[in-house]
C-alpha positions as CSV (number, residue, x, y, z in Angstrom):
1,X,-20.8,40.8,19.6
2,X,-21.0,38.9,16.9
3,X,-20.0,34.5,16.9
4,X,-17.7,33.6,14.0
5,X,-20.0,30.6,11.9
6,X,-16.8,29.0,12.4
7,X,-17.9,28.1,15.7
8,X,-21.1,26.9,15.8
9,X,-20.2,24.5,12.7
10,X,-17.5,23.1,15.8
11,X,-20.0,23.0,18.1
12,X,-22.7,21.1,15.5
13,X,-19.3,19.0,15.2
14,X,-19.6,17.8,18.7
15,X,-23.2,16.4,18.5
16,X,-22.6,14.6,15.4
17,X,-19.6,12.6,17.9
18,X,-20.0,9.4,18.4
19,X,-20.2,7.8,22.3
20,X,-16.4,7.4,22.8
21,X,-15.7,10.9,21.9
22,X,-18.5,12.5,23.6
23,X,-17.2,10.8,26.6
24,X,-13.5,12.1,26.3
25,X,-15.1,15.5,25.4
26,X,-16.9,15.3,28.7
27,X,-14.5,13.8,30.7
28,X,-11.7,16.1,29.2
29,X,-14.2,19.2,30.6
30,X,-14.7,17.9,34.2
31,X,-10.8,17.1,34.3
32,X,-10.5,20.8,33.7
33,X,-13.7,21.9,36.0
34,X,-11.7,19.6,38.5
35,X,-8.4,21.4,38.4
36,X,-9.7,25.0,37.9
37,X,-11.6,24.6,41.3
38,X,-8.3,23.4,42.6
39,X,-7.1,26.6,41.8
40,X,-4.4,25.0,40.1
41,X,-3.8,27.6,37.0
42,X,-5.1,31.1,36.7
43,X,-8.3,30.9,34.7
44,X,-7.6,33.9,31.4
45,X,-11.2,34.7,32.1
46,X,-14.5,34.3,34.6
47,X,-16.7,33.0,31.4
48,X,-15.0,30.1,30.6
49,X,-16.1,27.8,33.9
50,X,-19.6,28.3,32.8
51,X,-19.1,27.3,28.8
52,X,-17.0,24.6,30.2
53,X,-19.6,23.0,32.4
54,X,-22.6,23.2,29.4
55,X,-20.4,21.4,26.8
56,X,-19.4,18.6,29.8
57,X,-22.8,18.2,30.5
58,X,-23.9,18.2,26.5
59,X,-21.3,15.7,25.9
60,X,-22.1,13.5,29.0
61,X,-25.6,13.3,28.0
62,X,-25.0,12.4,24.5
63,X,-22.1,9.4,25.8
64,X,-24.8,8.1,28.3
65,X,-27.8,8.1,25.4
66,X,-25.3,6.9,22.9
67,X,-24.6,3.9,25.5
68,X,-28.4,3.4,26.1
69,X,-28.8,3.3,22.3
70,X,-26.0,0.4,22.0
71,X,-27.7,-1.7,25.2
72,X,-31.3,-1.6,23.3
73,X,-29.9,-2.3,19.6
74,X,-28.4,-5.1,21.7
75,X,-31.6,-6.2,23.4
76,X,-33.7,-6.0,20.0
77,X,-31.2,-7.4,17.6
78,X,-33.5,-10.5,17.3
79,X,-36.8,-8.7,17.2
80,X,-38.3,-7.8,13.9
81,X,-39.1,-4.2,12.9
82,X,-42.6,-3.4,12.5
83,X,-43.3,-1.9,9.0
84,X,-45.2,1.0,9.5
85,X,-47.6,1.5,6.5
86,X,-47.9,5.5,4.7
87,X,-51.6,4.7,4.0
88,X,-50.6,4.6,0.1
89,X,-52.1,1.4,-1.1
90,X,-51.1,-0.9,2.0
91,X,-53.1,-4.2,1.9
């Protein structure tokens, strides 16, 4: 069985999300997780839980590190950058 491209350039979609939507992606995904184990609607197939729970936990990780990235740009917005030197000439 063959994936349409079409869905992998949606997927590569989702890690290029920034923090907000990465957290509504995963939040959106545990709502559903949530209600499915309610038994609250008929699931159209067994497959989906699974695919569901990977892209929740994808898009929780990248919220979380895109929250850690904001706290330390944050922290180190006073602190100089080190310039890192190719080995081209540098004095």
């Amino acid at each position: 069985m063959m994936i349409n491209p079409s869905v992998w350039s949606r997927f590569v979609d989702l890690l290029r999300a920034t923090g907000w939507q990465a957290f509504a992606v995963s939040a959106g995904c545990f709502l559903f997780l949530l209600l499915a184990s309610t038994k609250s609607f008929e699931l159209p197939s067994r497959w989906i839980v699974p695919i569901v729970t990977l892209v929740g936990i994808v898009s929780g990780m990248l919220a979380v590190l895109s929250i850690v990235r904001a706290i330390c740009e944050w922290v180190y917005r006073g602190v100089p950058r080190l310039e890192v030197c190719s080995g081209h000439g540098c004095d």
